[in-house]
N, C-alpha and C positions, 0 to 999 in steps of 0.2 A: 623692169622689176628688179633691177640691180642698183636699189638708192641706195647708201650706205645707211641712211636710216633704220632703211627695212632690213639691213644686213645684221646692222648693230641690233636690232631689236629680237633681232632674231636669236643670234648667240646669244643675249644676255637673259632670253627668257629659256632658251633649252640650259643653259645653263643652270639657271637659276632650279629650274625644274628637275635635274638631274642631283644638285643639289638637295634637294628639299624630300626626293627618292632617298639618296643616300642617309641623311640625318633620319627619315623615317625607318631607314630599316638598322 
């Protein structure tokens, strides 16, 4: 469970999300 894929995809979507938090509030 340690692909870099699944790594990458990971961060870039908590990211993105934490993002998209911020700009909403």
């Amino acid at each position: 469970m340690s692909s870099p894929m699944g790594t990458a995809a990971t961060v870039y979507s908590s990211r993105n999300l934490a993002s998209s938090l911020i700009l909403l509030n």
